[in-house]
Structures are given as structure tokens and as C-alpha cells.
Jmol script that loads the backbone (N, CA, C; Angstrom):
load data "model"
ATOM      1  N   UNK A   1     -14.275   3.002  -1.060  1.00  0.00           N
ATOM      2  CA  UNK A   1     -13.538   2.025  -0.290  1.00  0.00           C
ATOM      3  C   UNK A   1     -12.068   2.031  -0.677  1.00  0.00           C
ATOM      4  N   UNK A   2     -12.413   2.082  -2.118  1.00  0.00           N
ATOM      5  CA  UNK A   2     -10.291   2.403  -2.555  1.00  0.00           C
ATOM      6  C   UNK A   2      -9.757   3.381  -2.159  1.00  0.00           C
ATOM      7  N   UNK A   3     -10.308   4.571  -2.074  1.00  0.00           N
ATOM      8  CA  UNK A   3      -9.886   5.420  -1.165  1.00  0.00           C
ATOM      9  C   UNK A   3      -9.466   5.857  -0.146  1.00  0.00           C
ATOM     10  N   UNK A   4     -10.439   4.866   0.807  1.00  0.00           N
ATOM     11  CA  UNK A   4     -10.264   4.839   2.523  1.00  0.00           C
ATOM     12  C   UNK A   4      -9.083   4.104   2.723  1.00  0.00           C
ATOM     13  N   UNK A   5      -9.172   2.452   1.529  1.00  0.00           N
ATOM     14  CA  UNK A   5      -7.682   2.077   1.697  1.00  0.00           C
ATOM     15  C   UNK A   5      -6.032   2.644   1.503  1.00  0.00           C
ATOM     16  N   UNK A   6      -6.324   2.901   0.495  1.00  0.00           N
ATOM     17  CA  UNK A   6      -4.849   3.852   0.253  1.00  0.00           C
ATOM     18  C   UNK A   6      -4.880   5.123   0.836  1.00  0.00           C
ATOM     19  N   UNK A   7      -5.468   5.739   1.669  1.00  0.00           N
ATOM     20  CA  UNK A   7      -5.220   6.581   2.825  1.00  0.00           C
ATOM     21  C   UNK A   7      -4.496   5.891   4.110  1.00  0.00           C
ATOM     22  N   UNK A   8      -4.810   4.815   4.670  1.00  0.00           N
ATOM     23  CA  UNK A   8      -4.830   3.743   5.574  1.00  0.00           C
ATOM     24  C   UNK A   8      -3.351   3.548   5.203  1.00  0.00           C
ATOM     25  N   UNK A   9      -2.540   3.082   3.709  1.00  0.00           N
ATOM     26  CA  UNK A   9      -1.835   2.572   3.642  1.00  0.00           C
ATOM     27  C   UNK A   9      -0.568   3.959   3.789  1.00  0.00           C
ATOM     28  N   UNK A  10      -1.285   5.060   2.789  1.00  0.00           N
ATOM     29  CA  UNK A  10      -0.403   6.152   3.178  1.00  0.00           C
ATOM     30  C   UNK A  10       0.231   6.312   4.437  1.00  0.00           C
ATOM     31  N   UNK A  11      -1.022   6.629   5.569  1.00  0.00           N
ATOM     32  CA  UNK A  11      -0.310   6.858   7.045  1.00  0.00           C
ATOM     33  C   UNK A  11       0.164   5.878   7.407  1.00  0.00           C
ATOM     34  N   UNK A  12      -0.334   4.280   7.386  1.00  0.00           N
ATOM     35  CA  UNK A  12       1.053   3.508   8.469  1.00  0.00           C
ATOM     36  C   UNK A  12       2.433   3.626   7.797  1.00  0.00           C
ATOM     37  N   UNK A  13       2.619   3.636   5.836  1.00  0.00           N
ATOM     38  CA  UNK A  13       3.756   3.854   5.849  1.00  0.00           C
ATOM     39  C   UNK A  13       4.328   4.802   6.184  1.00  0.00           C
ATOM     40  N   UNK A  14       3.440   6.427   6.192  1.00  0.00           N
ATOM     41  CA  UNK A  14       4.295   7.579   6.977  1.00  0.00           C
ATOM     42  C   UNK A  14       4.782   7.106   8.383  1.00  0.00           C
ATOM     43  N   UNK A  15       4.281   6.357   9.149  1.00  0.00           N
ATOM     44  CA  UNK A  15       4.457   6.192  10.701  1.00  0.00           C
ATOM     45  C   UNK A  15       5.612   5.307  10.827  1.00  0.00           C
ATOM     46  N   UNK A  16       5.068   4.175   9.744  1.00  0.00           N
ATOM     47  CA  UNK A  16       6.616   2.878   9.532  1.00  0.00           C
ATOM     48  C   UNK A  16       7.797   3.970   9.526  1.00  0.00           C
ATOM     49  N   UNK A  17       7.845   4.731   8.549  1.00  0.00           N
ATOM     50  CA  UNK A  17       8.931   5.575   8.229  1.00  0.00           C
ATOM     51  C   UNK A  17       9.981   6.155   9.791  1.00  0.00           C
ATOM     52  N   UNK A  18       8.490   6.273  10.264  1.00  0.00           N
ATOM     53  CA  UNK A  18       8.988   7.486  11.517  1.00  0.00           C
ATOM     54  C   UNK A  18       9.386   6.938  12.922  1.00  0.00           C
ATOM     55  N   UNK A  19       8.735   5.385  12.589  1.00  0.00           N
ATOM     56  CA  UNK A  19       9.324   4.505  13.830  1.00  0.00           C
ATOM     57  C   UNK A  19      10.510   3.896  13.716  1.00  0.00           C
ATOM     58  N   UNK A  20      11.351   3.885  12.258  1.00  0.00           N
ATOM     59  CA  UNK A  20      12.147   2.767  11.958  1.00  0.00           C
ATOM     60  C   UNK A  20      13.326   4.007  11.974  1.00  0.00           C
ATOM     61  N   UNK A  21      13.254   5.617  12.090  1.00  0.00           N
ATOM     62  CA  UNK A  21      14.054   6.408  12.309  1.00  0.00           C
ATOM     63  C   UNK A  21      13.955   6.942  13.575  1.00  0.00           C
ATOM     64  N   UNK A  22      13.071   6.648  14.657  1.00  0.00           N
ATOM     65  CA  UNK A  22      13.342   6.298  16.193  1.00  0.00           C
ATOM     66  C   UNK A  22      14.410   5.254  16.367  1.00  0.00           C
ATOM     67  N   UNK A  23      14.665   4.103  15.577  1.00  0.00           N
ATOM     68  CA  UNK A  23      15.425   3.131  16.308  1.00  0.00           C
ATOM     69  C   UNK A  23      16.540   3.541  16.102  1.00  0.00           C
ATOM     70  N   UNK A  24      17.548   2.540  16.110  1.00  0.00           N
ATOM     71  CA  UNK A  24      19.041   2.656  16.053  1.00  0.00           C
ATOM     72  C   UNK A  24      19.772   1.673  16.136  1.00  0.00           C
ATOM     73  N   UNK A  25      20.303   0.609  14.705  1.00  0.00           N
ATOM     74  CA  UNK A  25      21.028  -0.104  14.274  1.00  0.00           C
ATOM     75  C   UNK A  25      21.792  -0.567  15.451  1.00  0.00           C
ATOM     76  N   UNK A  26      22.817  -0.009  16.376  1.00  0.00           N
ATOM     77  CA  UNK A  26      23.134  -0.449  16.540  1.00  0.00           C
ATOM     78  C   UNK A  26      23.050  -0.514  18.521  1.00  0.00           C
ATOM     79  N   UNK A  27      21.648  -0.881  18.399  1.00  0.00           N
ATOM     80  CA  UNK A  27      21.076  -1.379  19.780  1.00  0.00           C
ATOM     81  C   UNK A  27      20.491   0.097  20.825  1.00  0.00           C
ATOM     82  N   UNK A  28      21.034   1.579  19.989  1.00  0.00           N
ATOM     83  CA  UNK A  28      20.430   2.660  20.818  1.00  0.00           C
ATOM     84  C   UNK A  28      19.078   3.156  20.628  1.00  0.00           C
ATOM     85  N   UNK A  29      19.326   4.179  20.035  1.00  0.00           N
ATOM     86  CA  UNK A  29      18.181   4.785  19.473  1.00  0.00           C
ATOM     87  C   UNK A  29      17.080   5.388  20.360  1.00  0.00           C
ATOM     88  N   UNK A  30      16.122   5.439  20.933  1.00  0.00           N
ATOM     89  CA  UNK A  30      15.366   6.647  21.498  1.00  0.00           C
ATOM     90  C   UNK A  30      15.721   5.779  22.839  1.00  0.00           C
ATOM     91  N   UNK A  31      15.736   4.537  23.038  1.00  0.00           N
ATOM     92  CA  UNK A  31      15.646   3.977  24.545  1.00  0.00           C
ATOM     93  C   UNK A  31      16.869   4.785  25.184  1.00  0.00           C
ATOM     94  N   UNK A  32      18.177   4.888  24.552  1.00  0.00           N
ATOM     95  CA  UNK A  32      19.569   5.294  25.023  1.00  0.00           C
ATOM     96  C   UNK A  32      19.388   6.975  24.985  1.00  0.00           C
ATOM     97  N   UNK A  33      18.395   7.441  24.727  1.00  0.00           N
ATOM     98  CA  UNK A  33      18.403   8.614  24.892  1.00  0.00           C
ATOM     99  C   UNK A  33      18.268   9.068  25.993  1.00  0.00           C
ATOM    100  N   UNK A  34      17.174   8.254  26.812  1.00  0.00           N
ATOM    101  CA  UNK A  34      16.864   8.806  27.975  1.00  0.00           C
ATOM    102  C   UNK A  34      18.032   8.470  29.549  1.00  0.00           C
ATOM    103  N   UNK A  35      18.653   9.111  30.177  1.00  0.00           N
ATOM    104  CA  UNK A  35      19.581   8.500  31.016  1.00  0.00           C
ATOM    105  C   UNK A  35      18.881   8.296  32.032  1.00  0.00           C
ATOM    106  N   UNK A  36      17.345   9.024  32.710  1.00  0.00           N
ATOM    107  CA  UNK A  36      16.813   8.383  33.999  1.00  0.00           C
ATOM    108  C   UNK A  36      15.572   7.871  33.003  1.00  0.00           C
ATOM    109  N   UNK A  37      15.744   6.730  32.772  1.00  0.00           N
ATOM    110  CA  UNK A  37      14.400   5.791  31.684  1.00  0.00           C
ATOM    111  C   UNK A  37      13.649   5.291  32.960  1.00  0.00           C
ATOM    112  N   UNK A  38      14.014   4.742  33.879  1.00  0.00           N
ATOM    113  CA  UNK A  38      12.743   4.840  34.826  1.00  0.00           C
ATOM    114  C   UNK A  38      11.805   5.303  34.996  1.00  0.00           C
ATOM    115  N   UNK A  39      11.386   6.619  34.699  1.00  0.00           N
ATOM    116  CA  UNK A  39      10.397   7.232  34.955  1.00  0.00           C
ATOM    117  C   UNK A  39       9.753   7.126  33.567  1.00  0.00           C
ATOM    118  N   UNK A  40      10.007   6.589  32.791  1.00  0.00           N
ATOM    119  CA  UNK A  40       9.254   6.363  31.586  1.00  0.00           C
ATOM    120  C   UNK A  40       8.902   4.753  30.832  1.00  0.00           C
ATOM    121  N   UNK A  41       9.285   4.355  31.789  1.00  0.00           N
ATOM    122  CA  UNK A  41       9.135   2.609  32.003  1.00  0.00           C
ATOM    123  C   UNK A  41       9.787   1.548  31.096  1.00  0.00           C
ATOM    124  N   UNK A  42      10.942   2.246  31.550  1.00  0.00           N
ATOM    125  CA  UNK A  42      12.311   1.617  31.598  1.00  0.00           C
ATOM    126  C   UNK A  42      13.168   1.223  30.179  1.00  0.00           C
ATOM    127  N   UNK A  43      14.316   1.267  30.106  1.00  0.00           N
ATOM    128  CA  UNK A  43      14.679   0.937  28.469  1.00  0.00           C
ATOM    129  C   UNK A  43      14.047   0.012  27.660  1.00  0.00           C
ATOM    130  N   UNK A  44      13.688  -1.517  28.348  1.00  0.00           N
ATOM    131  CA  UNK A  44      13.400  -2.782  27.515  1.00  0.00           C
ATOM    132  C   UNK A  44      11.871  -2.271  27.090  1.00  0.00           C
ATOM    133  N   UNK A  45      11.509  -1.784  28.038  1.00  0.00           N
ATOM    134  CA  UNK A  45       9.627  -1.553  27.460  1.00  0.00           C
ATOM    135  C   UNK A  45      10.015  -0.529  25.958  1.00  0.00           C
ATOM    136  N   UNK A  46      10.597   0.694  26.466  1.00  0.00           N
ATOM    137  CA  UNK A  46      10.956   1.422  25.456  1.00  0.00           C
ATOM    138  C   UNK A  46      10.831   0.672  23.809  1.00  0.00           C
ATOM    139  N   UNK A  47      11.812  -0.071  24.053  1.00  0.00           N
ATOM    140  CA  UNK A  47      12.708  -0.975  22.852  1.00  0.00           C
ATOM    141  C   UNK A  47      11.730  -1.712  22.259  1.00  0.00           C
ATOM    142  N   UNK A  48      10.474  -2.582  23.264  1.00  0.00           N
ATOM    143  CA  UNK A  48      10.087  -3.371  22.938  1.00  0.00           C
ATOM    144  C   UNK A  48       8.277  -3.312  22.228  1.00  0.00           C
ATOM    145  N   UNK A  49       8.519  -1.620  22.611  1.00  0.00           N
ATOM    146  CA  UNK A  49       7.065  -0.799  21.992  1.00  0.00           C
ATOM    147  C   UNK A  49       7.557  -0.532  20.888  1.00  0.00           C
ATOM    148  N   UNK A  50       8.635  -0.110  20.470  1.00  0.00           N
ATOM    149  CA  UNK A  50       9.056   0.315  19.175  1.00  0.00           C
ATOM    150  C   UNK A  50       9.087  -1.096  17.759  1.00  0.00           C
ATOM    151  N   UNK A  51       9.616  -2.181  18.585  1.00  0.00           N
ATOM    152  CA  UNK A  51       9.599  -3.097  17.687  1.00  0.00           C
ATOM    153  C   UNK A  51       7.871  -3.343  17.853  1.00  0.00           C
ATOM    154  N   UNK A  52       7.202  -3.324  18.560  1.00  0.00           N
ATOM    155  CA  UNK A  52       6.311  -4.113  18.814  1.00  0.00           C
ATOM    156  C   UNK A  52       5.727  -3.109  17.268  1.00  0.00           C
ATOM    157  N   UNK A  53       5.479  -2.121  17.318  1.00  0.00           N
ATOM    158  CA  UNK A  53       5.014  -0.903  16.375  1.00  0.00           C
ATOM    159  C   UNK A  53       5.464  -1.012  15.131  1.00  0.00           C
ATOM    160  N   UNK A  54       6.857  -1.323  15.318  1.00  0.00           N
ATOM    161  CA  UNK A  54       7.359  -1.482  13.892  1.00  0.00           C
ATOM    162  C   UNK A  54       6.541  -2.712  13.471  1.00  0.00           C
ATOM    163  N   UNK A  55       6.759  -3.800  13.852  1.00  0.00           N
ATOM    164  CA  UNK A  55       5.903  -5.138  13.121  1.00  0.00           C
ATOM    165  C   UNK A  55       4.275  -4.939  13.062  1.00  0.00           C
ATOM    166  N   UNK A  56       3.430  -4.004  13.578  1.00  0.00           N
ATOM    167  CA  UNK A  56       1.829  -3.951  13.789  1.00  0.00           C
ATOM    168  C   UNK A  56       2.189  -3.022  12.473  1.00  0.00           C
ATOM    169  N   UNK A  57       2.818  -1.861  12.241  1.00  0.00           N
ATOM    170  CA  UNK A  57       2.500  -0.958  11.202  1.00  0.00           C
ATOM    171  C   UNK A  57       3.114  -1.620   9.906  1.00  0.00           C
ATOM    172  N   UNK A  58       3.834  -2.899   9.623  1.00  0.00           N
ATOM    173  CA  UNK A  58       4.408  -3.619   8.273  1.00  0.00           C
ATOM    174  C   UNK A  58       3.424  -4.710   8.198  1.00  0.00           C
ATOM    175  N   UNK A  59       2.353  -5.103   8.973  1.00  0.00           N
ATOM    176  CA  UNK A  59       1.833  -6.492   9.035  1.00  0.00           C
ATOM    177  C   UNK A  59       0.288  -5.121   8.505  1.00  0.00           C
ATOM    178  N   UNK A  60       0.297  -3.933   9.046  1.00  0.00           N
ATOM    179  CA  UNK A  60      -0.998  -2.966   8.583  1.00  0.00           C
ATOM    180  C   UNK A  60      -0.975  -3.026   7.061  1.00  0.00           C
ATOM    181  N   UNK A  61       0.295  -2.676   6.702  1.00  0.00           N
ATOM    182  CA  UNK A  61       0.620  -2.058   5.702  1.00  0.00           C
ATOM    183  C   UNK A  61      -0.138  -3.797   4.624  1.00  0.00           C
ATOM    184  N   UNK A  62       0.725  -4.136   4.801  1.00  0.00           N
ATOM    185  CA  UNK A  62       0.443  -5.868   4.702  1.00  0.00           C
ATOM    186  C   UNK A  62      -1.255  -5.792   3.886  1.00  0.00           C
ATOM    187  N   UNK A  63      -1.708  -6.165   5.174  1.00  0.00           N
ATOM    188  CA  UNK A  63      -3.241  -6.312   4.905  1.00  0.00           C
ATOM    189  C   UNK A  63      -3.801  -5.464   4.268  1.00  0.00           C
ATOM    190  N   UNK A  64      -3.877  -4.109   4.487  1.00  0.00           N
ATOM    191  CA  UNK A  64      -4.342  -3.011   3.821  1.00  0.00           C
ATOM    192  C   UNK A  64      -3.759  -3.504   2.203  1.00  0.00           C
ATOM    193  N   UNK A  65      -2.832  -3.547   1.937  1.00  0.00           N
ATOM    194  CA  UNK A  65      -2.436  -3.792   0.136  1.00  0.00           C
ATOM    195  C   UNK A  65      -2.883  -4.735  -0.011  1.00  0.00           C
ATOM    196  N   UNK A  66      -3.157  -5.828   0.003  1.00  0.00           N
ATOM    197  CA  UNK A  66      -3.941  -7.200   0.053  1.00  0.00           C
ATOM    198  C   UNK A  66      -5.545  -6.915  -0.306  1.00  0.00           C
ATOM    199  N   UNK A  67      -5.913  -6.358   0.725  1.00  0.00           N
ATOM    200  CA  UNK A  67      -7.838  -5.532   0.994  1.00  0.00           C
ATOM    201  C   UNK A  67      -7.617  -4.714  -0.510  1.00  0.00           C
ATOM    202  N   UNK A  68      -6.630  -3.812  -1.058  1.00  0.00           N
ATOM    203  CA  UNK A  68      -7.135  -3.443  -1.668  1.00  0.00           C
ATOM    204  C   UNK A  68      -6.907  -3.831  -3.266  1.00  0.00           C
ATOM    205  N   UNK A  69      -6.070  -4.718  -3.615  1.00  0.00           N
ATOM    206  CA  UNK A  69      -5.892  -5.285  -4.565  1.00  0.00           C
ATOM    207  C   UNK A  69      -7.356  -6.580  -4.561  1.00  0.00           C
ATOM    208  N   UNK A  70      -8.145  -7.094  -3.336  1.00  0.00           N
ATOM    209  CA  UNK A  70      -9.213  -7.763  -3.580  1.00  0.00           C
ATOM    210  C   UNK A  70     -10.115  -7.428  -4.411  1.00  0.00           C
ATOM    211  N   UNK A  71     -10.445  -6.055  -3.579  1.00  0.00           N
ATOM    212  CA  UNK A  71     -11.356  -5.057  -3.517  1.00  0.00           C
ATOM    213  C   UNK A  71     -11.079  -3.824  -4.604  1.00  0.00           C
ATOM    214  N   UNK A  72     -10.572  -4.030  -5.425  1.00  0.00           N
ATOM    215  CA  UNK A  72     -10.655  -3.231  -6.434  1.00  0.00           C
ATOM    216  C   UNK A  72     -10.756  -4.495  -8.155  1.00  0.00           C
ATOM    217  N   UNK A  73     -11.240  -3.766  -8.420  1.00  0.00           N
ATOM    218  CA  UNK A  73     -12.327  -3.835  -9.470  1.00  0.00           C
ATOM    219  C   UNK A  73     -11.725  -3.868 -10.948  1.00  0.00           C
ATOM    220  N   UNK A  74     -11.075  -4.384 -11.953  1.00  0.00           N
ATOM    221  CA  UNK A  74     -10.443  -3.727 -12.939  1.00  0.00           C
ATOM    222  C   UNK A  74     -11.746  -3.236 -14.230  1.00  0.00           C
ATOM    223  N   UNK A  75     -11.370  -2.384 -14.654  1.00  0.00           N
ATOM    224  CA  UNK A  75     -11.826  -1.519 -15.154  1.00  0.00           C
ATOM    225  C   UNK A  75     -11.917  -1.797 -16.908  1.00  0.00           C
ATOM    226  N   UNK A  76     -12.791  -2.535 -17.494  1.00  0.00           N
ATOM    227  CA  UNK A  76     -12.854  -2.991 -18.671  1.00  0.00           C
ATOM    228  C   UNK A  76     -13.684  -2.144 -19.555  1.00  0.00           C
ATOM    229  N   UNK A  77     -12.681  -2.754 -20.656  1.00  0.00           N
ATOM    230  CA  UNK A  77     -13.238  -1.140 -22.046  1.00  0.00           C
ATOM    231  C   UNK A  77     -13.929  -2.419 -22.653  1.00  0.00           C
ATOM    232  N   UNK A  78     -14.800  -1.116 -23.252  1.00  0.00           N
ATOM    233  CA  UNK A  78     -15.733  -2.028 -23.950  1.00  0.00           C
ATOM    234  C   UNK A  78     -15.580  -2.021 -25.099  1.00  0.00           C
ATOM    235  N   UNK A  79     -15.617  -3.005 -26.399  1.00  0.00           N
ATOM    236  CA  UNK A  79     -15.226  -3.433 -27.257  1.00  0.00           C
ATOM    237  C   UNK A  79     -16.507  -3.558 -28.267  1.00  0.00           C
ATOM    238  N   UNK A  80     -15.919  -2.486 -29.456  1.00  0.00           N
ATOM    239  CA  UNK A  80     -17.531  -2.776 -30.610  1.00  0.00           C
ATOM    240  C   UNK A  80     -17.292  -4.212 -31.107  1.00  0.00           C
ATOM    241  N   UNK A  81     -18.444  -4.368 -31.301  1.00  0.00           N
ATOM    242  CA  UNK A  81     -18.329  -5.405 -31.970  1.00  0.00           C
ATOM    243  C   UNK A  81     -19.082  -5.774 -33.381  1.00  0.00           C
ATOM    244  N   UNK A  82     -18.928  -5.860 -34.538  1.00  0.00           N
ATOM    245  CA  UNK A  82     -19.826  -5.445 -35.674  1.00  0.00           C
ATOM    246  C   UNK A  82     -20.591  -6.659 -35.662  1.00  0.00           C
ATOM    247  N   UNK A  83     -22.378  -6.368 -35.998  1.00  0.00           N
ATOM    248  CA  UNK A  83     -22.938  -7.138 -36.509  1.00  0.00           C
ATOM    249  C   UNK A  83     -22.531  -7.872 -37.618  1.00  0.00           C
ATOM    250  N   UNK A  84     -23.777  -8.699 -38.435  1.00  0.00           N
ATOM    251  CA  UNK A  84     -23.336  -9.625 -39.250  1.00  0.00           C
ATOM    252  C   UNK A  84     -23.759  -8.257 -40.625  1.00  0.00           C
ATOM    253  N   UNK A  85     -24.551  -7.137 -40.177  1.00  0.00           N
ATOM    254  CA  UNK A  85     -24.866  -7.242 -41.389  1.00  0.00           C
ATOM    255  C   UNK A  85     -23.565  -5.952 -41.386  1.00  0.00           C
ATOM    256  N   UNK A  86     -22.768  -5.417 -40.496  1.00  0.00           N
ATOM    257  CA  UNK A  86     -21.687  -4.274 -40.445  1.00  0.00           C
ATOM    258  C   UNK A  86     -20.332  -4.937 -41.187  1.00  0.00           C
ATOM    259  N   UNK A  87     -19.646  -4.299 -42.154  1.00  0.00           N
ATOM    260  CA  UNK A  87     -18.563  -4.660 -43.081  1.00  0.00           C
ATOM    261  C   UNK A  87     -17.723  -3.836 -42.186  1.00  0.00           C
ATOM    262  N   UNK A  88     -16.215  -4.592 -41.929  1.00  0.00           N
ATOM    263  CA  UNK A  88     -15.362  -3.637 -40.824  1.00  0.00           C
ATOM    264  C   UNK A  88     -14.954  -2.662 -42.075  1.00  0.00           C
ATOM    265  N   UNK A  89     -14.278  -1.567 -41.800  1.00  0.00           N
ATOM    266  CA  UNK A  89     -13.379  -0.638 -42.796  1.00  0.00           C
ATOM    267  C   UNK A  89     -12.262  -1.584 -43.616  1.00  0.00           C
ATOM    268  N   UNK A  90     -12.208  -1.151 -44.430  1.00  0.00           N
ATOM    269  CA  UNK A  90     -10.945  -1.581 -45.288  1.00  0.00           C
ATOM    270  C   UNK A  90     -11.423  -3.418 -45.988  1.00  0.00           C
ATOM    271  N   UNK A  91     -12.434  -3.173 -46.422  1.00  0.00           N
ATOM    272  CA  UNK A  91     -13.129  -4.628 -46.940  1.00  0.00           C
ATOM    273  C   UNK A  91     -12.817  -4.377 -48.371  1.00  0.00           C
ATOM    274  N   UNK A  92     -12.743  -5.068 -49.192  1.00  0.00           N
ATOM    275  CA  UNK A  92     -12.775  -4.994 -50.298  1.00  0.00           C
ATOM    276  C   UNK A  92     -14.091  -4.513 -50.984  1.00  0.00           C
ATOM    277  N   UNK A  93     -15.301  -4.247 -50.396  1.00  0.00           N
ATOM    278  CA  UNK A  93     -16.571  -3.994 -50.732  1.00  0.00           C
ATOM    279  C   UNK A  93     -16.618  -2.487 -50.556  1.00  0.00           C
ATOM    280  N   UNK A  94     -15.355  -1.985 -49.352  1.00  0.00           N
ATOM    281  CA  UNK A  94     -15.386  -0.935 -49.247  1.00  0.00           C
ATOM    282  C   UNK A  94     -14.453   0.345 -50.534  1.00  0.00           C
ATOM    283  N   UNK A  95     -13.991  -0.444 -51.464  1.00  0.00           N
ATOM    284  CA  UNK A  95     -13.399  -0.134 -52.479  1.00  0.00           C
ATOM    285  C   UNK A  95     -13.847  -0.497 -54.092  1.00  0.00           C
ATOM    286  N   UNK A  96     -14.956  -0.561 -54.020  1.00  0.00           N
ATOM    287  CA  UNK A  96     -15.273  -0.734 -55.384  1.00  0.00           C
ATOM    288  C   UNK A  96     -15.529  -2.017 -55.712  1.00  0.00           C
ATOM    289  N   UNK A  97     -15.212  -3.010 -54.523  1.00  0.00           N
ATOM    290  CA  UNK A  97     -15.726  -4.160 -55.431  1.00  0.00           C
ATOM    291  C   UNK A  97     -13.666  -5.329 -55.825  1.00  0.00           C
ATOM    292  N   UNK A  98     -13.133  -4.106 -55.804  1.00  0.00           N
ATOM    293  CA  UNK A  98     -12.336  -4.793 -56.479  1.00  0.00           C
ATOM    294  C   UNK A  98     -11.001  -5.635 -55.943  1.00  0.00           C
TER     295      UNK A  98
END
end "model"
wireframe off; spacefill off
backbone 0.3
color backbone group
């Protein structure tokens, strides 16, 4: 399952990456590319799939890190622990007594 998640998280951030270098700061970006955008349904749709994408793939990203910080497990060492009748190292019993 940790696996499937951080795969999940890999690709939307590859995609975040690749949608947020479609846009263009300062209001262009792939919509202004096209000069007859009509036939591709029109600048504002353009503009407004890209944001729409940008916020679904940061709100993915989102949940997916969330799911997997639930869903993962931490991983505990196990710890000797000496009986009553086990003397730890370095006892004074372990030196003679003295």
C-alpha cells in the first residue's frame, strides 16, 4: 500500500510540474498560443482546465501524503531486556567482586 502511495504521489507531482509550466505568469501561456482557439474551445475553457488541473493535482498530492503518513506503520526495534536473574555488563560482580 506504501508503495502504490508514493507512486500516486510521484506522478501527480510529475504532472503538477508539467501543468504549472503550461501556464504563464503573466495571463498567457498555452491559451495565447493558439491564435484560432475556437476550434479548441476557446481561450477561457483553455485557462480554466489548466487551473482547474492545477488545484485537482495539489489537493491529489494533498491527500495522497496524508493516506500515507496514516497508513504507514513505524517500525520499532526491539529492545533486550535482562531478566532478574541476567547481571547487565560492567557490574561490579562482573569484576571480581570488587
Amino acid at each position: 500500500m506504501d508503495v502504490i502511495l508514493s507512486i500516486l504521489i510521484i506522478l501527480a507531482s510529475v504532472l503538477l510540474i508539467l501543468v504549472v509550466f503550461v501556464q504563464n505568469p503573466k495571463g498567457g501561456g498555452l491559451s495565447s498560443d493558439f491564435g484560432a482557439a475556437q476550434q479548441l474551445g476557446g481561450v477561457k475553457k483553455t485557462t480554466d482546465f489548466i487551473e482547474k488541473a492545477t488545484w485537482i493535482l495539489a489537493a491529489a498530492i494533498m491527500v495522497f501524503s496524508i493516506s500515507l503518513t496514516v497508513t504507514t506503520k513505524p517500525k520499532v526495534e526491539k529492545q533486550v531486556v535482562p531478566t532478574e536473574t541476567e547481571q547487565p555488563a560492567g557490574t561490579p560482580q562482573d569484576q571480581g567482586g570488587k
